[in-house]
Structure formats: structure tokens, C-alpha cells
C-alpha positions as CSV (number, residue, x, y, z in Angstrom):
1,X,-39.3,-44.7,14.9
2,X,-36.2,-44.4,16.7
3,X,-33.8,-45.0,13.8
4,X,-35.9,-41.5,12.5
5,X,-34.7,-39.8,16.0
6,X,-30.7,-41.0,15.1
7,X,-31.6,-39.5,11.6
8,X,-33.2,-36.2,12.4
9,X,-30.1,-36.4,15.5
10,X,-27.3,-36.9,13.2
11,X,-28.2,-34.3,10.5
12,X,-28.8,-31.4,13.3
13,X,-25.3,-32.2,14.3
14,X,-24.1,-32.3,11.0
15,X,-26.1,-28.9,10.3
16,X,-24.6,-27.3,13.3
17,X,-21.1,-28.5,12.5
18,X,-21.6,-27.2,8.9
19,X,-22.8,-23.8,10.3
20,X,-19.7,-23.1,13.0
21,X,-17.0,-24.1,9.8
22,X,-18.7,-21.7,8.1
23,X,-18.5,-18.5,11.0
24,X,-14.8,-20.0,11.4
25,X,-14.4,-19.3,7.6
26,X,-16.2,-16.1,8.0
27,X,-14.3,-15.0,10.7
28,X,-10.8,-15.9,9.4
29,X,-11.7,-14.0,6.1
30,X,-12.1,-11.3,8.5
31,X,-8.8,-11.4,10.5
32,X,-6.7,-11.9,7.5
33,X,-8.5,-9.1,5.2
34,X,-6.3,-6.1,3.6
35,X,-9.4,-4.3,3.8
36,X,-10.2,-1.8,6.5
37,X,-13.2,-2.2,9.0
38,X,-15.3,0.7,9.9
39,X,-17.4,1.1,12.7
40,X,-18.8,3.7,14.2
41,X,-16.6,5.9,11.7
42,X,-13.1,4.5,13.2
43,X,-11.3,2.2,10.9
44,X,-10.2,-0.8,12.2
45,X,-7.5,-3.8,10.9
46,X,-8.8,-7.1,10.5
47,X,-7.7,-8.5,13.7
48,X,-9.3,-5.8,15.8
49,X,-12.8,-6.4,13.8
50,X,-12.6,-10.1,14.8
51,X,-12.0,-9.1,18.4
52,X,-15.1,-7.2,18.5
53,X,-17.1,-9.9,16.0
54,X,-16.4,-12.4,18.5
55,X,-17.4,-10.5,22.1
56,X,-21.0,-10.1,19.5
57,X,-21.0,-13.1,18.2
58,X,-20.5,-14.9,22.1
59,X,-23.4,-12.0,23.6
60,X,-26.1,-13.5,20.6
61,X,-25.0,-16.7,20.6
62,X,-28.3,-18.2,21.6
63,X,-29.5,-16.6,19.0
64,X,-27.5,-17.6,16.2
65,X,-28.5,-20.6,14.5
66,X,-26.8,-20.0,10.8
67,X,-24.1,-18.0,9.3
68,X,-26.0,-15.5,8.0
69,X,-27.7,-15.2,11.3
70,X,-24.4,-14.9,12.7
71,X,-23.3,-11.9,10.3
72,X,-27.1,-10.1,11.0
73,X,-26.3,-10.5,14.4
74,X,-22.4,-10.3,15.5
75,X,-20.9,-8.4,12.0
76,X,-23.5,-5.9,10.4
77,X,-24.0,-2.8,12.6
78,X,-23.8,-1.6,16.3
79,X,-26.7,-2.1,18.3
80,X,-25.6,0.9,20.3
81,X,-25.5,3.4,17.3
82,X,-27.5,1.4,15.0
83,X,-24.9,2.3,12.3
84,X,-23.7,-0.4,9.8
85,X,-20.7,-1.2,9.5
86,X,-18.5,-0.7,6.1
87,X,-15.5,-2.3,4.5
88,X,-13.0,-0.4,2.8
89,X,-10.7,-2.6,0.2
90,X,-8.2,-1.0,-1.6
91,X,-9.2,0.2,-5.4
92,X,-13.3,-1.0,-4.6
93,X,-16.0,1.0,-3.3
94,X,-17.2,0.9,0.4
95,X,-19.5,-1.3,0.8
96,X,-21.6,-2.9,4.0
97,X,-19.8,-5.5,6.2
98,X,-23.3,-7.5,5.7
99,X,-22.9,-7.3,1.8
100,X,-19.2,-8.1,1.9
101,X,-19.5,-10.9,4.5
102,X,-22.8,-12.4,2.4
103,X,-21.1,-12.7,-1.0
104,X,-17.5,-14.4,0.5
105,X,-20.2,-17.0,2.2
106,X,-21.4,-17.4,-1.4
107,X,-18.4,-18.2,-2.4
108,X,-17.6,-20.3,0.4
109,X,-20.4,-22.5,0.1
110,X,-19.8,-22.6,-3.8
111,X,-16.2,-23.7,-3.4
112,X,-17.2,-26.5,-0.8
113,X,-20.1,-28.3,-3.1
């Protein structure tokens, strides 16, 4: 019974470590982006979106259990406004932060099997 208490133990761990490389990942993609962050209909570089990702991402931490919690809750839209947040990359269309950050995650996870 106890070596089933290590197990379930070692693979939360594992699960939790798996989850913060991935925000790391998600939040690096961010920083060093070309694209342009909208929110609340100001644009903003990468480095300023990862500012404001992280103060969101430390407020719902408690509730963030995986990445994609993590871009539902810290990188999608603003709780104040309730407007979502858009990506603008040079010679594509707009698109939602949520979409954007969902598919690199993909692609993440893809690349590290």
C-alpha cells in the first residue's frame, strides 16, 4: 500500500513539473514573439504581454492546474472587459491569444514525445 502512495506521489510531481515547463515554454514563446499582443485594443510587444501574463498567471495560480488552464485563466481575455485577447503576426490573420497559445502547446508537446 505505501509503495502505491510513492507511486501516485512521484507521478503528481512529475505531472506538476511537466505542467510549469510547459507555461515556461508558453510563456517564453510569448516574450520572444514578432507578433503583436492586443488587449483591450492596445498593442503590446512580447515582453509587455508576459508582464501582464505573469501578474494573471500569479492572481489564479491556485487555480491553475495545467497549461491550458493556465492560458484560460492568465492569457485569453480580461476579466475586467471580458474582451479576448488577439495576436497580430505579420502576413497572418488575427487570431485569439487562446487559439495561438493552444496550437504552439500542440506543437510543444508534439516535439517533446
Amino acid at each position: 500500500m505505501k509503495w502505491m502512495i510513492l507511486l501516485a506521489a512521484i507521478f503528481s510531481v512529475n505531472a506538476s513539473a511537466s505542467t510549469l515547463d510547459e507555461i515556461n515554454h508558453l510563456l517564453a514563446f510569448v516574450k520572444d514573439t514578432n507578433c503583436t499582443y492586443e488587449r483591450n485594443g492596445k498593442s503590446h510587444t512580447g515582453v509587455e504581454a508576459v508582464e501582464h501574463i505573469r501578474k494573471k498567471y500569479d492572481y489564479f495560480s491556485d487555480d491553475i492546474e495545467t497549461a491550458e488552464d493556465f492560458i484560460k485563466f492568465a492569457a485569453t481575455k480580461s476579466k475586467m472587459s471580458g474582451k479576448y485577447y488577439l495576436v497580430h503576426c505579420p502576413s497572418q490573420p488575427s487570431v485569439k491569444s487562446k487559439d495561438w497559445l493552444l496550437t504552439e502547446l500542440a506543437n510543444y508537446r508534439n516535439l517533446a514525445k
